[in-house]
C-alpha positions in Angstrom: -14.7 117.3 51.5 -14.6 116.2 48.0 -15.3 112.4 47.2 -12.1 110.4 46.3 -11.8 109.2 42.4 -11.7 105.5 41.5 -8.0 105.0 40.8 -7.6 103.9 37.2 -6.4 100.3 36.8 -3.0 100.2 35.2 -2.9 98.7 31.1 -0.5 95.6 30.6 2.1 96.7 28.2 2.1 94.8 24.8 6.2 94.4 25.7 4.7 92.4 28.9 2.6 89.5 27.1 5.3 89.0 24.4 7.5 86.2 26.5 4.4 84.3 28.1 3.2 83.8 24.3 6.8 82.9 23.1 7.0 80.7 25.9 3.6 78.6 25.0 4.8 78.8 21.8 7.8 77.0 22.4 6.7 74.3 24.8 4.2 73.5 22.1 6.6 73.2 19.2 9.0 71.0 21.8 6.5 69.1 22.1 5.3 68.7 18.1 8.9 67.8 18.2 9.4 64.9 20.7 6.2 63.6 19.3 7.6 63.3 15.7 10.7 62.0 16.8 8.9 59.6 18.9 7.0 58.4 15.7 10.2 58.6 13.6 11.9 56.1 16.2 9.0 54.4 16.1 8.3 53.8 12.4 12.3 53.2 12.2 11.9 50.2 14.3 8.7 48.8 12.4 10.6 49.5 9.2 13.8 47.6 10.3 11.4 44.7 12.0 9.6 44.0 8.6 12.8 44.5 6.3 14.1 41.5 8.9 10.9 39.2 8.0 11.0 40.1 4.3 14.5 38.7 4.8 13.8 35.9 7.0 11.1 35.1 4.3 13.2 34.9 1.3 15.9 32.8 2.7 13.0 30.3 3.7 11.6 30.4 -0.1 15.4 30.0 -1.4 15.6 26.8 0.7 12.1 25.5 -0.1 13.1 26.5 -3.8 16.0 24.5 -3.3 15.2 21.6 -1.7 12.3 21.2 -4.4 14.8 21.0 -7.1 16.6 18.6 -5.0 13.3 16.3 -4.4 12.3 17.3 -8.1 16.2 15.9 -8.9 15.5 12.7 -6.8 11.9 11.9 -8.7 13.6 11.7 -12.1 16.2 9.7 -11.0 13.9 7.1 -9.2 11.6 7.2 -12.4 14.7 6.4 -14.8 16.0 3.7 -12.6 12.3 2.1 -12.3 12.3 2.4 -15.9 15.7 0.2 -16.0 14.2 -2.0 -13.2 11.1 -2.5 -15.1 12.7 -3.2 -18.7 15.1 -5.3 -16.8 11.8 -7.5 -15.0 10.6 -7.7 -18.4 14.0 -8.8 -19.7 14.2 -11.6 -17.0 10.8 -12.3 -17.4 11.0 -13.3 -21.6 14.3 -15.1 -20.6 12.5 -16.9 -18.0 9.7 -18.1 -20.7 12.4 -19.4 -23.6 14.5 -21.1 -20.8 11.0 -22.7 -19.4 10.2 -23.7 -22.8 13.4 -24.8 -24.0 13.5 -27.3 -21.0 9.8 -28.7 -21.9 11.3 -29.4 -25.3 14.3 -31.0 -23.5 12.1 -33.3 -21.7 9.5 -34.0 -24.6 12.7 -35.0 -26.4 14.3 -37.3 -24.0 10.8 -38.8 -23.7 10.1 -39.4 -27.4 14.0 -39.8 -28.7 13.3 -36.9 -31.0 15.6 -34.0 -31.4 14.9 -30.8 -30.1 14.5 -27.6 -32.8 17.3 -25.1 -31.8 15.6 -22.0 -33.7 15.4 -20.5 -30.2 17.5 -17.5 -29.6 18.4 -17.5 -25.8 21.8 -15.6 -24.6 20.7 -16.8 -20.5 23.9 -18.6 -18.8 21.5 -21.5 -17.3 20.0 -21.8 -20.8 23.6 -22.3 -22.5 24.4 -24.8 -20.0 20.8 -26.7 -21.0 22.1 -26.6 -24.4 25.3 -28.7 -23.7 23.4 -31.1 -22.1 21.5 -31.9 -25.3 23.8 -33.7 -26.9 24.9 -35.7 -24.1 21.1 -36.6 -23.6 20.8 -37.7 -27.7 24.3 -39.8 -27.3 22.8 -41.9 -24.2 19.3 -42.5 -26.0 21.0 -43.7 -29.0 23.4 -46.2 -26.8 20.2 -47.5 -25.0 21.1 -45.8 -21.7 18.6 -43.9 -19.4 19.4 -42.5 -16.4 16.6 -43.4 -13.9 16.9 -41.6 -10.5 15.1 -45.0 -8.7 18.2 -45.5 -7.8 19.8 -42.8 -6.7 21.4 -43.3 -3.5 21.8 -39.0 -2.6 19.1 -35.9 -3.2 19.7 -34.7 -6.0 20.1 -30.2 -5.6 17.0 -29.6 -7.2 15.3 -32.1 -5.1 16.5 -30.2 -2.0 15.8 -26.5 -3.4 12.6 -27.7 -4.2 12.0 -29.2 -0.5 13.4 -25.6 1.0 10.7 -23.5 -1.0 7.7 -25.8 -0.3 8.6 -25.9 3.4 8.7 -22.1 3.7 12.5 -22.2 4.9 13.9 -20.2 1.8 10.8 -17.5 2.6 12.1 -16.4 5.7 15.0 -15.3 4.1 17.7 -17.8 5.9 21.3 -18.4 4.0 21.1 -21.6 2.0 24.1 -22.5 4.1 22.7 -22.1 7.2 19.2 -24.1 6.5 18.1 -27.5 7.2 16.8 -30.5 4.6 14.7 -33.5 6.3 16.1 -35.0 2.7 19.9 -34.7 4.6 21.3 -36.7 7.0 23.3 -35.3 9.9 26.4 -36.9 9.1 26.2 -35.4 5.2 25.8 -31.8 6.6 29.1 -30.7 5.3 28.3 -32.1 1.5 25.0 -30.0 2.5 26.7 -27.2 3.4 29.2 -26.7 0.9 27.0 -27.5 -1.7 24.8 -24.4 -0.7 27.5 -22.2 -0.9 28.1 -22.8 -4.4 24.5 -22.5 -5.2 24.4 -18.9 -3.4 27.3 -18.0 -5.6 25.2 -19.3 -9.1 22.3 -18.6 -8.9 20.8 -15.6 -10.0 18.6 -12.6 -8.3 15.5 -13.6 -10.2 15.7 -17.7 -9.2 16.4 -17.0 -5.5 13.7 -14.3 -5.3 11.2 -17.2 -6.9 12.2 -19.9 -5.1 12.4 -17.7 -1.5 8.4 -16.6 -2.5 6.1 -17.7 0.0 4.8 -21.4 0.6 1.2 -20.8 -1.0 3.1 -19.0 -4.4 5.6 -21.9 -4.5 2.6 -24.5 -4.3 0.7 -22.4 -7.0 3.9 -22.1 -9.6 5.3 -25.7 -8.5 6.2 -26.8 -12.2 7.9 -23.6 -12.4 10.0 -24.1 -9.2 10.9 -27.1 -10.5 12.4 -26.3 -13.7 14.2 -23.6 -12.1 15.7 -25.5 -9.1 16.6 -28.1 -12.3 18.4 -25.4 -14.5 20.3 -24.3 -10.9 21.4 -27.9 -10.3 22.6 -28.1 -14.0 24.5 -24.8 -13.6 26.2 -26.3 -10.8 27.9 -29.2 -12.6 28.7 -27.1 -15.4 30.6 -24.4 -13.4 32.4 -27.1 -11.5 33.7 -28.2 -14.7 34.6 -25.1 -15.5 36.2 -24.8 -12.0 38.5 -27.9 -12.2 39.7 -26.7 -15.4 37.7 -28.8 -18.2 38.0 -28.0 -21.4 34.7 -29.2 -22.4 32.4 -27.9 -19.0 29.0 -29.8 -19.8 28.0 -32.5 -17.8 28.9 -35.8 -18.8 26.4 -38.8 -18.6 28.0 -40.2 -15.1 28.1 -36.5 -13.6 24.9 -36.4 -11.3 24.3 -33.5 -9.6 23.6 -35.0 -6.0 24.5 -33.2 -3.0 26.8 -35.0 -1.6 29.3 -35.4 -5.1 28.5 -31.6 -5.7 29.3 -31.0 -2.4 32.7 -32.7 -2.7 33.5 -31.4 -5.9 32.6 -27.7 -4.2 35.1 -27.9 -0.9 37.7 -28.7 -3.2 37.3 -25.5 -5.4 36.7 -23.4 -2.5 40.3 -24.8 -0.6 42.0 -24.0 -3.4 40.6 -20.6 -3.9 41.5 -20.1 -0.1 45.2 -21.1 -0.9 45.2 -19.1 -3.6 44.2 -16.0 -1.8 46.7 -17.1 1.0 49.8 -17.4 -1.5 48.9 -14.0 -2.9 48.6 -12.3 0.9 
């Protein structure tokens, strides 16, 4: 018998491994594909996140730009209207020293029956009302007549202003209206009263922030309290005058400027303002 021959194994086709490798192929390039649209998406998002904080960020710097200008705005205002307040403090402060002056002169004259030199220039309302009290003080020296305050029977207003400051009342920042005098007597609290109120109204910002400084500054700068609680007192009178319709409004010689005549003189200005107002309701 003749030995059987080794069957020949069969070649693959070339036309058989073409659609396995086309198929590779294209998984692979699906996948390149998902991949880069993956990344695309991706890169979208990041791109779309940062555009948002760019954005985010700029609107933040407009408004700290803005509010910058603003506070920038706010410091040259404050830094012209502490100018003003300043120039205005010194201002008050020069009036303060020709009126404090003026009255030493006042009083050296009444003392020594001498005139007083008027080459001052002052344009302060208490200081004008000094003035017209000059004259009246030269007429009663040359008739022999000194008015002594021995005698007086009421505080006079400067007396009482004064008494407030040194006792710390005015510090505390209390109405003049509403505070009590050991100089007052109960049953002359309405003169007291009354003669308050006009003071409020007259006197000005620089005097009532003086005389409402603390008990140890008031002890301190006591002449000075005194001269303005004097040029208040003479304010008074003069404004009354001017109230009640005087042609001449300085203080004549009998005028005293106690609280319980200012007082007097005062409720009657204010009831007739108050029926004024009423008639023109």
């Amino acid at each position: 018998m003749s030995a059987a021959r080794p069957t020949k194994k069969a070649k693959k086709s070339p036309a058989a491994a073409q659609p396995v490798l086309a198929a590779g192929s294209a998984i692979d390039d699906l996948t390149a594909l998902t991949t880069a649209q993956l990344y695309s998406l991706s890169a979208k998002r990041n791109r779309d996140y940062s555009r948002e904080i760019v954005r985010l960020a700029t609107e933040e710097r407009d408004r700290a730009q803005a509010a910058l200008q603003e506070i920038q705005s706010r410091l040259d205002r404050a830094n012209k209207h502490l100018e003003k307040v300043e120039e205005s403090a010194r201002d008050s402060h020069r009036e303060y020293l020709d009126a404090k002056n003026l009255l030493l002169r006042v009083r050296q004259s009444s003392n020594n029956s001498t005139a007083v030199p008027m080459n001052i220039a002052l344009d302060d309302s208490s200081v004008e009302d000094i003035l017209g009290i000059i004259s009246k003080k030269k007429d009663n020296n040359n008739a022999g007549k000194s008015p002594g305050r021995k005698s007086q029977k009421f505080p006079y207003i400067e007396d009482i202003l004064v008494s407030l400051a040194k006792s710390g009342e005015l510090h505390k920042g209390t109405k003049l209206s509403s505070t009590e005098c050991h100089l007052v007597n109960k049953k002359d609290n309405s003169h007291y009263v009354n003669t308050m109120k006009l003071v409020e109204e007259l006197w000005t910002e620089e005097e009532e922030l003086f005389l409402r400084s603390s008990r140890e500054e008031i002890e301190e700068s006591l002449e000075e309290a005194k001269i303005i609680a004097e040029t208040i007192s003479l304010r008074c009178l003069t404004k009354l005058n001017e109230f009640e319709g005087r042609e001449d409004p300085t203080p004549t010689n009998h005028q005293k400027p106690s609280f319980v005549s200012v007082g007097n003189r005062a409720r009657k200005v204010f009831a007739a303002r108050k029926a004024g107002d009423e008639n023109l309701v």
